[in-house]
mmCIF file as Biopython writes it, N, C-alpha, C and O atoms, coordinates in Angstrom:
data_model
#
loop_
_atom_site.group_PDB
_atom_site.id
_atom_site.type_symbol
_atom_site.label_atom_id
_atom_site.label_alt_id
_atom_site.label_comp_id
_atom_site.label_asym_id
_atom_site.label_entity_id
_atom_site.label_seq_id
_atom_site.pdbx_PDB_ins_code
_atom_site.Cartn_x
_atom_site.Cartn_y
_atom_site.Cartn_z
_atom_site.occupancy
_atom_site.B_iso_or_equiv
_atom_site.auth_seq_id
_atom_site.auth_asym_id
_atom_site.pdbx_PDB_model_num
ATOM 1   N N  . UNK A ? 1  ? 0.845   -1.200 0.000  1.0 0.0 1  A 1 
ATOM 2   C CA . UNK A ? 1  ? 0.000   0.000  0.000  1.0 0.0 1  A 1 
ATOM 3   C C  . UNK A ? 1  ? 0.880   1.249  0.000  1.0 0.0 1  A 1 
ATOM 4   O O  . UNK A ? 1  ? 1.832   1.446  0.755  1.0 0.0 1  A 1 
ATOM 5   N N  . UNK A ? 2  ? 0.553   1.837  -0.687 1.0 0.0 2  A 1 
ATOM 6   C CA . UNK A ? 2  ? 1.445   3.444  -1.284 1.0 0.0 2  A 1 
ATOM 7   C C  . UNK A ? 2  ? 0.659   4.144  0.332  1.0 0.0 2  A 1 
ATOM 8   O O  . UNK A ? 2  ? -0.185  3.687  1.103  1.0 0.0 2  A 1 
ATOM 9   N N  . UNK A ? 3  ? 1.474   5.474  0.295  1.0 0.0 3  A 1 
ATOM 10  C CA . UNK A ? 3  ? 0.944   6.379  1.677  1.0 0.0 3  A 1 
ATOM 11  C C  . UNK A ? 3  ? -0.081  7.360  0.606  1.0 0.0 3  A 1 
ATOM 12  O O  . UNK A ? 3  ? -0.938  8.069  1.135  1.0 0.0 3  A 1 
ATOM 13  N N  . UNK A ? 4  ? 0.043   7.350  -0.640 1.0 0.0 4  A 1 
ATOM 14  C CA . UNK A ? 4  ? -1.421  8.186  -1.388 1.0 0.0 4  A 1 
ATOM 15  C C  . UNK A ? 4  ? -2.456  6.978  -1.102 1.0 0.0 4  A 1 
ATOM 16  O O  . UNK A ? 4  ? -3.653  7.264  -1.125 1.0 0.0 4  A 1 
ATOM 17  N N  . UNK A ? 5  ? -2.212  6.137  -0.933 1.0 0.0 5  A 1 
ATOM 18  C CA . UNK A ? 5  ? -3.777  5.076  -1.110 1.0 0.0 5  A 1 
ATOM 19  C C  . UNK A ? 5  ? -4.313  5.335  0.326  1.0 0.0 5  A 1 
ATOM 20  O O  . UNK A ? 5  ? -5.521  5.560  0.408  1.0 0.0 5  A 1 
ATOM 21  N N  . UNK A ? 6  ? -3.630  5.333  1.391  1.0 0.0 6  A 1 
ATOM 22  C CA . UNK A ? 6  ? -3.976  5.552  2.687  1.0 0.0 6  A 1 
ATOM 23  C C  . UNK A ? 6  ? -4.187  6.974  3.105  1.0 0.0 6  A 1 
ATOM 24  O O  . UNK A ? 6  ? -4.621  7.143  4.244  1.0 0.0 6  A 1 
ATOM 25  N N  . UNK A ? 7  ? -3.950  8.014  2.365  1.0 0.0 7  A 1 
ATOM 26  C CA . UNK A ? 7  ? -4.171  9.106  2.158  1.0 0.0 7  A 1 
ATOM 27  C C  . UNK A ? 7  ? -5.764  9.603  1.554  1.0 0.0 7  A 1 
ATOM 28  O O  . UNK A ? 7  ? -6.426  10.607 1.815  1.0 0.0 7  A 1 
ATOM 29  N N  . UNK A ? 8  ? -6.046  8.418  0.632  1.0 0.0 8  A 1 
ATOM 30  C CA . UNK A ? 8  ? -7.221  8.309  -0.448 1.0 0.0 8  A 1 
ATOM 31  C C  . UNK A ? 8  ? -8.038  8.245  0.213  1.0 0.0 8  A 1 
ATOM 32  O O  . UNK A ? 8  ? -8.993  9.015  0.117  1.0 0.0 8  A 1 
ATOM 33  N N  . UNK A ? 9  ? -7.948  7.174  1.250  1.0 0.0 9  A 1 
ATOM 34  C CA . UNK A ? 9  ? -8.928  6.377  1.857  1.0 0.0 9  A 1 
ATOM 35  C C  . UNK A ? 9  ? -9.418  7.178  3.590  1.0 0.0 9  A 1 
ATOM 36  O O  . UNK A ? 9  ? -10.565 7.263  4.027  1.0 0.0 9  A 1 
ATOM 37  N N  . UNK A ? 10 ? -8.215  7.633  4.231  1.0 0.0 10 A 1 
ATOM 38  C CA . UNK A ? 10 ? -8.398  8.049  5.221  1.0 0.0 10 A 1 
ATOM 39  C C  . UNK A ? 10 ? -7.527  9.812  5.231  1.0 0.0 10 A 1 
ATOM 40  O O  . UNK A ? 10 ? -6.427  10.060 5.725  1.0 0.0 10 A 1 
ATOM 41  N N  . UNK A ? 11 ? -8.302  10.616 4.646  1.0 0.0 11 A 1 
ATOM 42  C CA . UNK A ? 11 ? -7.692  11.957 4.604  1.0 0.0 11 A 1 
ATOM 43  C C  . UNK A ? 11 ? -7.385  12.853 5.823  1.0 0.0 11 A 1 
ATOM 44  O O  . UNK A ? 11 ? -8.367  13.206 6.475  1.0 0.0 11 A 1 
ATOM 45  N N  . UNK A ? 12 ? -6.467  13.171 6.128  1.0 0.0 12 A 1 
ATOM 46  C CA . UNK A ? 12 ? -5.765  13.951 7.179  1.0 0.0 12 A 1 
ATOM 47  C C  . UNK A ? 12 ? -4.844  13.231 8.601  1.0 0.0 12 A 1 
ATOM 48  O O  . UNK A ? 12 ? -4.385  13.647 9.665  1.0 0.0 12 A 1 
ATOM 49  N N  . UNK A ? 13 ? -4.949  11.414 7.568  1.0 0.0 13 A 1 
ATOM 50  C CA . UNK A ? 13 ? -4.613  10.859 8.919  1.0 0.0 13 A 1 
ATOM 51  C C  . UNK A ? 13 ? -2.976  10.485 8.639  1.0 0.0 13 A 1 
ATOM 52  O O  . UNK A ? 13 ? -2.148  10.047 9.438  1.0 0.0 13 A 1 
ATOM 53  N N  . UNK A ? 14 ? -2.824  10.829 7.173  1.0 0.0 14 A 1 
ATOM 54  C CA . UNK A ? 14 ? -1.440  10.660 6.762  1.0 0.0 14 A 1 
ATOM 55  C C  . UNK A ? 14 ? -0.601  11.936 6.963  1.0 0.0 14 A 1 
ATOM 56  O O  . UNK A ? 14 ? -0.550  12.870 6.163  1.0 0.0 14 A 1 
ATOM 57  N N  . UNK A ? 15 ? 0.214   11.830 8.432  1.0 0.0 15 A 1 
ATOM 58  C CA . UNK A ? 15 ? 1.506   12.386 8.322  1.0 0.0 15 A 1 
ATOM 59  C C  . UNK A ? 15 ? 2.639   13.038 7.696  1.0 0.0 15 A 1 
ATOM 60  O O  . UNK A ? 15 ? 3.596   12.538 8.286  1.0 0.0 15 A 1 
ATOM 61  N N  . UNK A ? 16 ? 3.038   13.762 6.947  1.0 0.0 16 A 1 
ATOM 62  C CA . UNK A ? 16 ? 4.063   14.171 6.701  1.0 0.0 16 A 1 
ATOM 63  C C  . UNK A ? 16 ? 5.623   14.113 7.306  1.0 0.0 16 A 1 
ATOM 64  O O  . UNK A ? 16 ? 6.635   13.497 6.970  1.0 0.0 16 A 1 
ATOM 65  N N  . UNK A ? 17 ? 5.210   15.353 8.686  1.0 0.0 17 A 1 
ATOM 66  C CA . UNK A ? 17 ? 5.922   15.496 9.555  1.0 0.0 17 A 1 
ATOM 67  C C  . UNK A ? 17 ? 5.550   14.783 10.811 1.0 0.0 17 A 1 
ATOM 68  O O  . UNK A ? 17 ? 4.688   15.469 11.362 1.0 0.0 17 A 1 
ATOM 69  N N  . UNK A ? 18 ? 5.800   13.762 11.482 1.0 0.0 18 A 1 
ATOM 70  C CA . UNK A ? 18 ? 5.118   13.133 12.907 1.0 0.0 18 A 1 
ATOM 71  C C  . UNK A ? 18 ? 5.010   13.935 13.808 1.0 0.0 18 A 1 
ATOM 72  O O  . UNK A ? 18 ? 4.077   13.760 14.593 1.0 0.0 18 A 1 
ATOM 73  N N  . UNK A ? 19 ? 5.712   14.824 13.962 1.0 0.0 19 A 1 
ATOM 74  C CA . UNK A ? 19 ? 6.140   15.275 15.267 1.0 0.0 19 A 1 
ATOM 75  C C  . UNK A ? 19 ? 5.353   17.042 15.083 1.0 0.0 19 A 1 
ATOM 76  O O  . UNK A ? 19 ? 5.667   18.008 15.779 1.0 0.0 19 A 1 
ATOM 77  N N  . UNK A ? 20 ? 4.208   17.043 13.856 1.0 0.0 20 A 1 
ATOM 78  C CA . UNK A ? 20 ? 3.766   18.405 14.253 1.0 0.0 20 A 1 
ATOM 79  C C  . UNK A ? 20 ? 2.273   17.627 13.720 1.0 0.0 20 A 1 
ATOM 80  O O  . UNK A ? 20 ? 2.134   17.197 12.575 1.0 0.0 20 A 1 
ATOM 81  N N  . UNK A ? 21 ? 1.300   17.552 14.702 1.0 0.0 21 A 1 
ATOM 82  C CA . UNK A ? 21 ? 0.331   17.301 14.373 1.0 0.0 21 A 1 
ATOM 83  C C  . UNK A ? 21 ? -0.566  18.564 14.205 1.0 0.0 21 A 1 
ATOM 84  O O  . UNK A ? 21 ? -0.172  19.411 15.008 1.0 0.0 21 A 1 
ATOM 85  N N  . UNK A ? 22 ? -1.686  19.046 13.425 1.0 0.0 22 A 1 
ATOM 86  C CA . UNK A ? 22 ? -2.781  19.938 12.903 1.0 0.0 22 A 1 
ATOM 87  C C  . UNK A ? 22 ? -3.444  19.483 14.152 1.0 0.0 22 A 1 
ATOM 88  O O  . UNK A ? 22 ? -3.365  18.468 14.844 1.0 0.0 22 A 1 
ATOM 89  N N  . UNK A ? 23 ? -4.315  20.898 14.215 1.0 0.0 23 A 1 
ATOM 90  C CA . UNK A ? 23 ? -5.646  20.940 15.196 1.0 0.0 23 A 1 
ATOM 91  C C  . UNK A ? 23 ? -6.764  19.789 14.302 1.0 0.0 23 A 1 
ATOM 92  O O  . UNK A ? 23 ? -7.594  19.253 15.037 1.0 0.0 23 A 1 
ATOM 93  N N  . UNK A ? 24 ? -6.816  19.424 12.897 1.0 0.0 24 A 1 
ATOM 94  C CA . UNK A ? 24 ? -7.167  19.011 12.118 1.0 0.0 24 A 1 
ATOM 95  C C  . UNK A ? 24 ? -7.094  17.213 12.155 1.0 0.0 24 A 1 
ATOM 96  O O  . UNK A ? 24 ? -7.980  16.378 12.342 1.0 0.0 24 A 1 
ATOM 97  N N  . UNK A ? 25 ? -5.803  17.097 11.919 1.0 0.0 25 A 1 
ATOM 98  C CA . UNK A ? 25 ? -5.279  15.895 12.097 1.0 0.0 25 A 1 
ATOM 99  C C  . UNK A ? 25 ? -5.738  15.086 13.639 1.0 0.0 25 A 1 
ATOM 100 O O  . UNK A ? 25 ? -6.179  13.950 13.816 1.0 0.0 25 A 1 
ATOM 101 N N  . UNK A ? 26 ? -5.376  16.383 14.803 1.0 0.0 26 A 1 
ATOM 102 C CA . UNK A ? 26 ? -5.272  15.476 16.203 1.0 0.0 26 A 1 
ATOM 103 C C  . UNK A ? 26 ? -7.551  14.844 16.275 1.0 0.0 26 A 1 
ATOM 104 O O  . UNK A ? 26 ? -8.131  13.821 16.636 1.0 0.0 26 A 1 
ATOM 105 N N  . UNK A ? 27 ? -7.999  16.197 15.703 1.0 0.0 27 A 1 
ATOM 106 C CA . UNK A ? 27 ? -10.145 15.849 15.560 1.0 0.0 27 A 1 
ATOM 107 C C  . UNK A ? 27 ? -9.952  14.565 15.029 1.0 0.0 27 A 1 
ATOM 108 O O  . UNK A ? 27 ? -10.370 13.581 15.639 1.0 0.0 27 A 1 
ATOM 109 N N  . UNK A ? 28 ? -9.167  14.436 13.598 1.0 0.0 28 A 1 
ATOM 110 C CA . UNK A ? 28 ? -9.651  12.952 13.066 1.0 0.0 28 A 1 
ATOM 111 C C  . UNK A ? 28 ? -9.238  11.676 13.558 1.0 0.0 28 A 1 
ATOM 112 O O  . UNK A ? 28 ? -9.875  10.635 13.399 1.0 0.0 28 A 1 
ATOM 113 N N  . UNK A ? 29 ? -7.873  11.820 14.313 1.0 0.0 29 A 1 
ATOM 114 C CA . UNK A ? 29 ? -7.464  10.559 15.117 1.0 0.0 29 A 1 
ATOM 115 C C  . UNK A ? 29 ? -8.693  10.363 16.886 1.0 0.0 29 A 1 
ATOM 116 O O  . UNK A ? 29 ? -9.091  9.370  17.495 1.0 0.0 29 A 1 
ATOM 117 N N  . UNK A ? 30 ? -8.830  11.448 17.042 1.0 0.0 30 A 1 
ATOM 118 C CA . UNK A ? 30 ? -9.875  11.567 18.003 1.0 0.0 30 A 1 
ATOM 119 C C  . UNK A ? 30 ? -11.064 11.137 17.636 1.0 0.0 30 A 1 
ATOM 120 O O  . UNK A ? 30 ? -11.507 10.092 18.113 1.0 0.0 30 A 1 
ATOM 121 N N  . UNK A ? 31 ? -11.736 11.841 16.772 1.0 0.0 31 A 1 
ATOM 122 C CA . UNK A ? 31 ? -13.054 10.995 16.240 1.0 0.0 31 A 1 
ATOM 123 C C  . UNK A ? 31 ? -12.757 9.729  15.844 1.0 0.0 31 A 1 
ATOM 124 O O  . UNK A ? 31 ? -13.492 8.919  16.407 1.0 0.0 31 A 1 
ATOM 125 N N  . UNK A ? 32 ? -12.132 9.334  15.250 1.0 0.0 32 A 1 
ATOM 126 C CA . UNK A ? 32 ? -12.055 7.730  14.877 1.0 0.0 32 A 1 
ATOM 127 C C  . UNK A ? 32 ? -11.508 7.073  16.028 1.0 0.0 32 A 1 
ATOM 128 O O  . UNK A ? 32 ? -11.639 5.891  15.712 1.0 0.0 32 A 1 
ATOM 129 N N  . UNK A ? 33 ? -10.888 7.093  17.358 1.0 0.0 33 A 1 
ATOM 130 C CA . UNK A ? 33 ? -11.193 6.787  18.205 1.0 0.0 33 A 1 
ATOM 131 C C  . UNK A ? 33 ? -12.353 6.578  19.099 1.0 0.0 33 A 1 
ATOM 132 O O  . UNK A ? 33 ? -12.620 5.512  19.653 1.0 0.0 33 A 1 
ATOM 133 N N  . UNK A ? 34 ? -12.878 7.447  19.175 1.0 0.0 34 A 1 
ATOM 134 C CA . UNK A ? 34 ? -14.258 7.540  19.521 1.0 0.0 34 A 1 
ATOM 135 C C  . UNK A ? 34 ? -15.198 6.547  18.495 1.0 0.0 34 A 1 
ATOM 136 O O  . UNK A ? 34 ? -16.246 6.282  19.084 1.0 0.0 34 A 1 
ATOM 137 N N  . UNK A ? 35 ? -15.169 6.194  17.738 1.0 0.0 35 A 1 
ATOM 138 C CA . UNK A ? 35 ? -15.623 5.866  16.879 1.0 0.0 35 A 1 
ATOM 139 C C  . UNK A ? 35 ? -15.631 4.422  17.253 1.0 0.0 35 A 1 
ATOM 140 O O  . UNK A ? 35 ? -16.592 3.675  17.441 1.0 0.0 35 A 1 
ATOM 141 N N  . UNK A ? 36 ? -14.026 4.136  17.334 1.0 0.0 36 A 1 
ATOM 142 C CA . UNK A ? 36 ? -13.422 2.662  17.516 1.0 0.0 36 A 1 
ATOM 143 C C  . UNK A ? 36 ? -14.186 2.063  18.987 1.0 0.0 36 A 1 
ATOM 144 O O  . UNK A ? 36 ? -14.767 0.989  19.140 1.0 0.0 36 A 1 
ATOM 145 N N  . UNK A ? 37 ? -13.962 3.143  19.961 1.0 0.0 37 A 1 
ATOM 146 C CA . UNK A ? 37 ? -14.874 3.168  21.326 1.0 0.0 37 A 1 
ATOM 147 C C  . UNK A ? 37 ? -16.200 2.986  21.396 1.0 0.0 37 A 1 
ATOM 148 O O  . UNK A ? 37 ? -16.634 2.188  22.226 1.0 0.0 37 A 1 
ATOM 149 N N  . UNK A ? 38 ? -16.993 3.621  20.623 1.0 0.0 38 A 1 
ATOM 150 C CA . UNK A ? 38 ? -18.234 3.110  21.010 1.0 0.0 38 A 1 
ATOM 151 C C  . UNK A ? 38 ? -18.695 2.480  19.957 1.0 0.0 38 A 1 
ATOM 152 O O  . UNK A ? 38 ? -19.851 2.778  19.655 1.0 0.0 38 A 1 
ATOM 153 N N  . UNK A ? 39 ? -17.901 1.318  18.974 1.0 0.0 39 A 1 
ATOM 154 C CA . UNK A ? 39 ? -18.201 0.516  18.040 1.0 0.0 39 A 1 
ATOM 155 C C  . UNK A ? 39 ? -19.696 -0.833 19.105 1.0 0.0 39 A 1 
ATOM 156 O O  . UNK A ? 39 ? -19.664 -0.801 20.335 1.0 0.0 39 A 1 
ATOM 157 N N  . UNK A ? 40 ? -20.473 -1.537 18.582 1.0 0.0 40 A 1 
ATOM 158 C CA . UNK A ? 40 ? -20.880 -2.321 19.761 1.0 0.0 40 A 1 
ATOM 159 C C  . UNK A ? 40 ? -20.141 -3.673 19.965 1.0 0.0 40 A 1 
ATOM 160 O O  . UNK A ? 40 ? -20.324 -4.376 20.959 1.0 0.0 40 A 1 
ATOM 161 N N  . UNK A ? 41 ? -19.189 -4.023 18.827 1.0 0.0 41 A 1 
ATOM 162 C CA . UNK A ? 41 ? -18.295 -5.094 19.395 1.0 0.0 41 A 1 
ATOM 163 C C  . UNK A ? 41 ? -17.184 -4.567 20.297 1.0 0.0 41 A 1 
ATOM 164 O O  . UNK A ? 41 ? -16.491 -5.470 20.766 1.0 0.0 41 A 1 
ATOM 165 N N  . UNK A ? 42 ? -16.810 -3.212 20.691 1.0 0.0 42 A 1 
ATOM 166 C CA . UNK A ? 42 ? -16.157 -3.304 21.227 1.0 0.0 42 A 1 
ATOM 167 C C  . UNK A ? 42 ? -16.142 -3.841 22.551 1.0 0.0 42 A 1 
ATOM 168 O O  . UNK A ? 42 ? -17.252 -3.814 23.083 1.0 0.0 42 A 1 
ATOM 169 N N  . UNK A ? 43 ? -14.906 -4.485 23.477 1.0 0.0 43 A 1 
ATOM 170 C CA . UNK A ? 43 ? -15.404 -4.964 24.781 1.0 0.0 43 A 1 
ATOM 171 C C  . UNK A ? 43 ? -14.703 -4.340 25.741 1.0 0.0 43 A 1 
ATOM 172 O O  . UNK A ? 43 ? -13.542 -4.746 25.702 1.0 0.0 43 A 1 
ATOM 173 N N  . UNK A ? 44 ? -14.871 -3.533 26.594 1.0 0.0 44 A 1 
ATOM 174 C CA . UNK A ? 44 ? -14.056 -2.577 27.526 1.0 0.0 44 A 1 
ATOM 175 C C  . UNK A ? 44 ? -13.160 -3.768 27.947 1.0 0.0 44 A 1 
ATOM 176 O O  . UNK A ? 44 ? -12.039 -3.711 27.442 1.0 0.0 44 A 1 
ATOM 177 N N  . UNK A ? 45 ? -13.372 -4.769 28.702 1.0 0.0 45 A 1 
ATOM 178 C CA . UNK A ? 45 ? -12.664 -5.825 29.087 1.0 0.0 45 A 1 
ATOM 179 C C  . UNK A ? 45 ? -11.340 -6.425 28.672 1.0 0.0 45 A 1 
ATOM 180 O O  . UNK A ? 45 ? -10.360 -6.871 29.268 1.0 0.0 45 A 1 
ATOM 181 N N  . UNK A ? 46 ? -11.848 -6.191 26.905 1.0 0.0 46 A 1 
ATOM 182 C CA . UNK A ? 46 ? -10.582 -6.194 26.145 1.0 0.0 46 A 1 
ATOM 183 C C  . UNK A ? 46 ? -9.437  -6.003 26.151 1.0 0.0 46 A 1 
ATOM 184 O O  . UNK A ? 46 ? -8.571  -6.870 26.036 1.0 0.0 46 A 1 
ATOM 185 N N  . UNK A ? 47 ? -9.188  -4.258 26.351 1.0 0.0 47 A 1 
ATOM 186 C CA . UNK A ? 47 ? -8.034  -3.839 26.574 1.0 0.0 47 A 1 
ATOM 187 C C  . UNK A ? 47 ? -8.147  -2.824 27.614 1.0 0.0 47 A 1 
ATOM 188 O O  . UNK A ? 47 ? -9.013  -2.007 27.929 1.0 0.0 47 A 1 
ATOM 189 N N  . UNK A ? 48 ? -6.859  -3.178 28.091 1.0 0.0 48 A 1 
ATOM 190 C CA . UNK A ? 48 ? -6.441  -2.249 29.184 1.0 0.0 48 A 1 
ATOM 191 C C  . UNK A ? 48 ? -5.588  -1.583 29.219 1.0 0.0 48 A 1 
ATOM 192 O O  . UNK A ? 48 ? -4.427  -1.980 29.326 1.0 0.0 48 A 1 
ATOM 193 N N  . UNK A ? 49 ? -6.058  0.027  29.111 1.0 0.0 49 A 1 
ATOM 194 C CA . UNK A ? 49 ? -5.380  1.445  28.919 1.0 0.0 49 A 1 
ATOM 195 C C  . UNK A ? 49 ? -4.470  1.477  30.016 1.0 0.0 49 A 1 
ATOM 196 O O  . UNK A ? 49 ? -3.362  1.995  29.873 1.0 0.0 49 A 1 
ATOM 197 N N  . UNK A ? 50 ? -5.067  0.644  31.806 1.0 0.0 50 A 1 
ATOM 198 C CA . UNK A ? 50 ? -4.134  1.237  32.837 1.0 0.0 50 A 1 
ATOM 199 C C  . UNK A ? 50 ? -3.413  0.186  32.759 1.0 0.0 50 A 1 
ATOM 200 O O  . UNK A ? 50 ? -3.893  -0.886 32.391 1.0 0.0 50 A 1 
ATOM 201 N N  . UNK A ? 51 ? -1.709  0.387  33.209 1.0 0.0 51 A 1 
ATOM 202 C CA . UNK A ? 51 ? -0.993  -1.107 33.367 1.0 0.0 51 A 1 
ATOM 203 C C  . UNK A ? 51 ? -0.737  -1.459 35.067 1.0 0.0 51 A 1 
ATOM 204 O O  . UNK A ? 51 ? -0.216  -2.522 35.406 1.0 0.0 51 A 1 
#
C-alpha cells in the first residue's frame, strides 16, 4: 500500500511530519477513536489502557 492510497482512503490521517500534528489531524485521530470506542463489538474488558 502506497501512503497516497492511505491518504485516499483516510484523509488527514497521513503524516508528513510526525512530530507536528494539525488541530485538524489530532479531531480525526480523536473521532475515529471515539468511533473505535463506542463501536458495539467493542469490549471494555478487552483492553487495558491502565498497566
Amino acid at each position: 500500500m502506497k501512503p497516497s492510497d492511505l491518504e485516499e482512503k483516510h484523509p488527514g490521517m497521513v503524516l508528513e511530519n510526525p512530530d507536528e500534528l494539525t488541530k485538524e489531524q489530532i479531531d480525526n485521530v480523536t473521532a475515529f477513536f471515539l468511533c473505535f470506542l463506542s463501536h458495539p463489538s467493542f469490549k471494555p474488558g478487552r483492553l487495558s489502557f491502565a498497566s
